[in-house]
Backbone as a printed PyTorch tensor [residue, N CA C, xyz], in Angstrom:
tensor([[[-17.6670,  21.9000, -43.6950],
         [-18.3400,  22.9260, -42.9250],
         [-18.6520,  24.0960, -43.8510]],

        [[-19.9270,  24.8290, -43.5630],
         [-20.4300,  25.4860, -44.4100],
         [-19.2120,  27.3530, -44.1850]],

        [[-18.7660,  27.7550, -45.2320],
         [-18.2390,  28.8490, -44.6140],
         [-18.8110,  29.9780, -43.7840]],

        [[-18.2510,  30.3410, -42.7170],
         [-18.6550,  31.6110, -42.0110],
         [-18.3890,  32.8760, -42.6830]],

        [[-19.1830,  33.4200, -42.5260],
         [-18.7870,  35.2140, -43.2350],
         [-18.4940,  35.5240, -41.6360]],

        [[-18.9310,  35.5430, -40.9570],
         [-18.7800,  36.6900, -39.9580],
         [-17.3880,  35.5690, -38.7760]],

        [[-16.3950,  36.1220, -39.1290],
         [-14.9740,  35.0760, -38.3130],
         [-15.4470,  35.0080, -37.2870]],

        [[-15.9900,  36.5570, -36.3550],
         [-15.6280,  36.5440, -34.7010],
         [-16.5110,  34.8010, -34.3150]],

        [[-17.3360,  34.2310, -34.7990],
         [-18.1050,  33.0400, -34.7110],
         [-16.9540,  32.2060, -34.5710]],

        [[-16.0000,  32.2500, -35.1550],
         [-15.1010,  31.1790, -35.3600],
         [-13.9430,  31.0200, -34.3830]],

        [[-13.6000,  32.2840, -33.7020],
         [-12.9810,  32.3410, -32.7080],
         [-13.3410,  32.1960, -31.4280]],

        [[-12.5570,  31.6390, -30.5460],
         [-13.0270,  30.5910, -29.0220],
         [-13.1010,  31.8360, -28.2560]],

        [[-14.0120,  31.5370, -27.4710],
         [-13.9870,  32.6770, -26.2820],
         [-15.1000,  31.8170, -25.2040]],

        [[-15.1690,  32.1150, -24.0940],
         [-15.7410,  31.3710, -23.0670],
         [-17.2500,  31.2090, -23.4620]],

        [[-17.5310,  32.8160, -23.3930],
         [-19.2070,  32.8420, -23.7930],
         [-19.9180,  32.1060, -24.6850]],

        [[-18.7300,  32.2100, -25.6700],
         [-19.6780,  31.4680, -27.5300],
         [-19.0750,  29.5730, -26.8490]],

        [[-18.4720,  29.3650, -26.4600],
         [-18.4690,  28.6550, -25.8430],
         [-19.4720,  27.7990, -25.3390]],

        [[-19.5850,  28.6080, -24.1740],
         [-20.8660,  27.9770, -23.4270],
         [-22.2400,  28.4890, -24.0760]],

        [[-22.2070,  29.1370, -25.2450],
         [-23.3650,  29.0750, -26.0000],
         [-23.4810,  28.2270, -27.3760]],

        [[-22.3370,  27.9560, -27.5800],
         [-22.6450,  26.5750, -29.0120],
         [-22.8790,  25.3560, -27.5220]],

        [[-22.1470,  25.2050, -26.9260],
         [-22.3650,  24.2430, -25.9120],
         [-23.9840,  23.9310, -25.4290]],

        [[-24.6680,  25.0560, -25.4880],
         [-26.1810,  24.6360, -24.9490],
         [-26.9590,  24.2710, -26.3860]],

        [[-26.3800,  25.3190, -27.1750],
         [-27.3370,  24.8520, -28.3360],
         [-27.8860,  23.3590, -29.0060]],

        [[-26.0900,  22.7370, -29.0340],
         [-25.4490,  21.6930, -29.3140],
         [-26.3650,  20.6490, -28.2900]],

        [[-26.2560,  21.1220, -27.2580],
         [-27.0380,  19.7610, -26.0370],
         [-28.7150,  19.6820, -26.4740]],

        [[-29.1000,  20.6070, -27.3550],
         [-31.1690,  20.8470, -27.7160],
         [-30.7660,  21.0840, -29.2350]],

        [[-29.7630,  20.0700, -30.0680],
         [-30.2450,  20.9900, -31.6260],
         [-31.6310,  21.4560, -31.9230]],

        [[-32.3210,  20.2610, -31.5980],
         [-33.5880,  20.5210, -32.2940],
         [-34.8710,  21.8110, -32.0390]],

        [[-34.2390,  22.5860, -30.7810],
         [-34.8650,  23.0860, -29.7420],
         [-34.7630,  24.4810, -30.1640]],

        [[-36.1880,  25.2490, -30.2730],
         [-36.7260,  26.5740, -30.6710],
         [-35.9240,  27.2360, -29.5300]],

        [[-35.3670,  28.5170, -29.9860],
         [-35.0470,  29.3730, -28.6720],
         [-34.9670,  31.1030, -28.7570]],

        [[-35.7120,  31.5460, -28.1940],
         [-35.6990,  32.6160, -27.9960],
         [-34.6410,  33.7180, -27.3560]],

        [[-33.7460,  34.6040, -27.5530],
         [-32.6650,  35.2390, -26.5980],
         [-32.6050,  35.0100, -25.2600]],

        [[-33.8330,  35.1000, -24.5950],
         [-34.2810,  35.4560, -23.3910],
         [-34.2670,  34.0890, -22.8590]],

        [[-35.0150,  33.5400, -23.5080],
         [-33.8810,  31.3880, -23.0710],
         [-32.9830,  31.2500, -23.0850]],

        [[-32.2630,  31.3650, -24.0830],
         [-30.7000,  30.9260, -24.2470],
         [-30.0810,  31.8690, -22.9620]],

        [[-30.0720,  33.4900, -22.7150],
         [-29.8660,  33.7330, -21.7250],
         [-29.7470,  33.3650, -20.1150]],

        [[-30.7360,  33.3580, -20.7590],
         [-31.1380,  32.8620, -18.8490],
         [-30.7560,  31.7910, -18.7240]],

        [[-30.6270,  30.2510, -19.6810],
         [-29.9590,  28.9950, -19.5560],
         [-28.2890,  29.3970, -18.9440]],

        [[-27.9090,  30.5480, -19.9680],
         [-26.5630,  30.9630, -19.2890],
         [-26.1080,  32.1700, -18.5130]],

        [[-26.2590,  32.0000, -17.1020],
         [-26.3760,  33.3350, -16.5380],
         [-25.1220,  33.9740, -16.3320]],

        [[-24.0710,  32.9130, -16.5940],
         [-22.7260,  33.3880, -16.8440],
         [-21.6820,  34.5410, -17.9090]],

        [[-23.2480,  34.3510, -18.9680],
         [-23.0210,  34.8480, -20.3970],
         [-23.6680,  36.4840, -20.3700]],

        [[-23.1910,  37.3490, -20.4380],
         [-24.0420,  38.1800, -20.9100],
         [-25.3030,  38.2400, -21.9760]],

        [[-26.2810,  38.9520, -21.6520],
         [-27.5990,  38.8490, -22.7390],
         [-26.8570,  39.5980, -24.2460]],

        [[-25.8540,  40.7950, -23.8410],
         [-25.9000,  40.9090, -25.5140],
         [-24.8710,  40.2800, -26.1520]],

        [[-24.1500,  39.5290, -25.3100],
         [-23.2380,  38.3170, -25.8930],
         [-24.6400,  37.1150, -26.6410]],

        [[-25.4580,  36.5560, -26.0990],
         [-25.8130,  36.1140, -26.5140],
         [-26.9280,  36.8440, -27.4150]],

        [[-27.3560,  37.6420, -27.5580],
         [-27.9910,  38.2900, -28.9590],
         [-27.0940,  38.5020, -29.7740]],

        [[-25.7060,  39.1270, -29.9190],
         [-24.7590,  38.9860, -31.0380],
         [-24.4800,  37.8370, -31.3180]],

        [[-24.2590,  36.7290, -30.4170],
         [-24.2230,  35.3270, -31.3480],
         [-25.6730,  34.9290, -32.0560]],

        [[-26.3530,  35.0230, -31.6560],
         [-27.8180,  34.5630, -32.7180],
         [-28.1290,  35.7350, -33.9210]],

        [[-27.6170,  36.5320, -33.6970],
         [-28.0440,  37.2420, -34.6800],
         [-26.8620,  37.1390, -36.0290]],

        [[-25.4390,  36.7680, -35.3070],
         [-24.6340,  36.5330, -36.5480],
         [-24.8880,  34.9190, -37.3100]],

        [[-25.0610,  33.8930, -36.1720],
         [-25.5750,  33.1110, -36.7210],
         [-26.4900,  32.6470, -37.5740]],

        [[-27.7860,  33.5160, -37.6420],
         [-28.9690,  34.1210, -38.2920],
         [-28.3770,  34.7040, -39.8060]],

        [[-27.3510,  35.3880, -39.5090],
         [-26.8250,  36.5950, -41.0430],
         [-26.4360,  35.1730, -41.4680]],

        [[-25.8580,  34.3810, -40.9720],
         [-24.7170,  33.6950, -41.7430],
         [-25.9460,  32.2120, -42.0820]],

        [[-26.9290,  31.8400, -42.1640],
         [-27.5820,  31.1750, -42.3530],
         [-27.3090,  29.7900, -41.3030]],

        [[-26.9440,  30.0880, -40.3620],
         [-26.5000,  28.5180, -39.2310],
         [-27.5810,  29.0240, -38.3140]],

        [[-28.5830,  29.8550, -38.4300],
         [-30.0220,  29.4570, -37.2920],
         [-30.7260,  30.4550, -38.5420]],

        [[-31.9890,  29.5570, -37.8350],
         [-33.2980,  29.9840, -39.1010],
         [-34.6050,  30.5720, -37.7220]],

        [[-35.0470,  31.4580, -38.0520],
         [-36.0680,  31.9800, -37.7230],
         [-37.1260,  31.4610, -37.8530]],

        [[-38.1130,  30.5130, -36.4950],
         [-39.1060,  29.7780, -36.2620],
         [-39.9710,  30.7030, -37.2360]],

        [[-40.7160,  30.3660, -37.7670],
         [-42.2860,  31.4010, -38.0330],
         [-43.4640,  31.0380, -37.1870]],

        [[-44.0960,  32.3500, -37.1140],
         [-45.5410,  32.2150, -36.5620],
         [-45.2470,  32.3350, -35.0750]],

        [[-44.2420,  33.3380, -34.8080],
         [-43.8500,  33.0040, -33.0270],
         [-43.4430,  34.8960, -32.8560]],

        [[-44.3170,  34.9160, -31.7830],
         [-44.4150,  36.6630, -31.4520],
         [-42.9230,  37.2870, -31.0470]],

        [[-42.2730,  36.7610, -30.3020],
         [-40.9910,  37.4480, -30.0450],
         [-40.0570,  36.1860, -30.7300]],

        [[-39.0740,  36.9480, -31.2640],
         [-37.7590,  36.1690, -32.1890],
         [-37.3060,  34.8700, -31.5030]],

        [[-38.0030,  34.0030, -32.4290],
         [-37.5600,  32.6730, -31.7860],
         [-37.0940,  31.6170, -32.8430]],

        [[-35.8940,  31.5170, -32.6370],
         [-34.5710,  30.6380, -33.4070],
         [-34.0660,  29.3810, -33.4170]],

        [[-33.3400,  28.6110, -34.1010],
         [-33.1870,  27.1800, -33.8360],
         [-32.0380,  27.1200, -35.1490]],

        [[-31.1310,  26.3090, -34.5260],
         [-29.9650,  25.4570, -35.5340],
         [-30.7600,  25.5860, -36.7280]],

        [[-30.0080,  25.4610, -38.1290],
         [-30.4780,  24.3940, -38.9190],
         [-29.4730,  23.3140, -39.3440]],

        [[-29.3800,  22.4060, -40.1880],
         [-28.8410,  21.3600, -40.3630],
         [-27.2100,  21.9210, -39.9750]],

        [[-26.6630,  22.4120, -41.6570],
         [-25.4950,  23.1880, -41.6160],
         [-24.9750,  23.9160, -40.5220]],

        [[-25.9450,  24.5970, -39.6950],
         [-25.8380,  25.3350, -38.4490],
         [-25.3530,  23.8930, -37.3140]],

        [[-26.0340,  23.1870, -37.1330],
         [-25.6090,  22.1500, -36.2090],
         [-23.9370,  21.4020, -36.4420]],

        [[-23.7770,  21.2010, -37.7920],
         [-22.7110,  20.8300, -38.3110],
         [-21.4160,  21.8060, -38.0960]],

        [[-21.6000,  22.9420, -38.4660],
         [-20.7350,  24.1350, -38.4060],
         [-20.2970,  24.2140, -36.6720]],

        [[-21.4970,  24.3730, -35.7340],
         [-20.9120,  24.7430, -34.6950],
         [-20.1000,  23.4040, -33.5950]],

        [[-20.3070,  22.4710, -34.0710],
         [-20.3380,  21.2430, -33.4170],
         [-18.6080,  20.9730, -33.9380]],

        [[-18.0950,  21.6410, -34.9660],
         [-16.8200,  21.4110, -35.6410],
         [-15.7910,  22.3260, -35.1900]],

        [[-16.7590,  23.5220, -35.1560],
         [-16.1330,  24.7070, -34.1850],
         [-15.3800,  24.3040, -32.8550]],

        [[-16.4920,  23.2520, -32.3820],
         [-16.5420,  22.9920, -30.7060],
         [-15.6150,  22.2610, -30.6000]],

        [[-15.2950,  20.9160, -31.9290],
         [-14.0800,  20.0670, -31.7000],
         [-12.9370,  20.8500, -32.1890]],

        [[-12.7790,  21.6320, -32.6630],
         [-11.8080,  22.5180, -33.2620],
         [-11.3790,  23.1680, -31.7120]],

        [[-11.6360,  23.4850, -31.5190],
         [-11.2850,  24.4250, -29.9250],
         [-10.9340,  23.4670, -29.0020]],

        [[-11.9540,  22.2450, -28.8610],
         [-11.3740,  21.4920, -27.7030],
         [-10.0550,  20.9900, -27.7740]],

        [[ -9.3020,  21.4510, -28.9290],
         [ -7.8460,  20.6980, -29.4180],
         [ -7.1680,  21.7570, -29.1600]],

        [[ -7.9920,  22.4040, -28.9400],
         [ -6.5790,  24.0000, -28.8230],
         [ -6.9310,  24.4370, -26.9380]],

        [[ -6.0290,  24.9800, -27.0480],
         [ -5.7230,  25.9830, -25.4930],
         [ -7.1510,  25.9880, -25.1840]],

        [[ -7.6280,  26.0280, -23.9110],
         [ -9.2020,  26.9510, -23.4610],
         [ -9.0450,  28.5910, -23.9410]],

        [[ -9.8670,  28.3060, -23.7800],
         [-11.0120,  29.5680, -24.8570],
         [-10.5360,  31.3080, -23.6960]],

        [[-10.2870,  32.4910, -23.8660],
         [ -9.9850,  33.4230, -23.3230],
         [-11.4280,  33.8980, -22.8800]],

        [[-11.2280,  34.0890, -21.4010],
         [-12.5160,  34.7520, -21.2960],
         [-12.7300,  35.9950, -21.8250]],

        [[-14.2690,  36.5600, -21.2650],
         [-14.3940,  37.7110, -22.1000],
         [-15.9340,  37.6920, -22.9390]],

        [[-15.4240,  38.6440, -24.0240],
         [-16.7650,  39.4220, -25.1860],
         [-16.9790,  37.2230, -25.8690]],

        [[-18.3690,  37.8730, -26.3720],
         [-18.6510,  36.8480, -26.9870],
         [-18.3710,  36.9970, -28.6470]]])
């Protein structure tokens, strides 16, 4: 797995949760905040803009080009990383709710 700079990614919490969880179900799939949001209405919106945007710093989502509002997608390493995350957690306790 590619290393994370930014830990809070690495730690379980419900939200990042159910947001590697959707990603994971569409790797291949362009997404904009305002999608991924609304896919999870459980999640707060700036829970899910702080996860894409650390994901983004840390090179595990790449910025579509040629697309008017910020629209994002896995890349390889990114799919790999969070998918390891996801089995990593499912072995441990459930995830504390809460901040993303």
């Amino acid at each position: 797995m590619k290393a994370i700079s930014a830990t809070v990614l690495t730690v379980a919490s419900a939200p990042r949760q159910r947001i590697y969880d959707a990603l994971l179900a569409e790797p291949g799939r362009d997404w904009t905040v305002s999608q991924l949001a609304s896919l999870l209405p459980e999640v707060s919106v700036e829970a899910v803009r702080t996860t894409v945007h650390l994901l983004l710093g840390d090179g595990l989502m790449e910025i579509v080009p040629h697309t008017r509002a910020l629209t994002v997608r896995l890349t390889g390493e990114g799919r790999a990383a969070v998918a390891e995350l996801r089995s990593r957690w499912a072995a441990q306790a459930p995830p504390r709710e809460g901040g993303a």
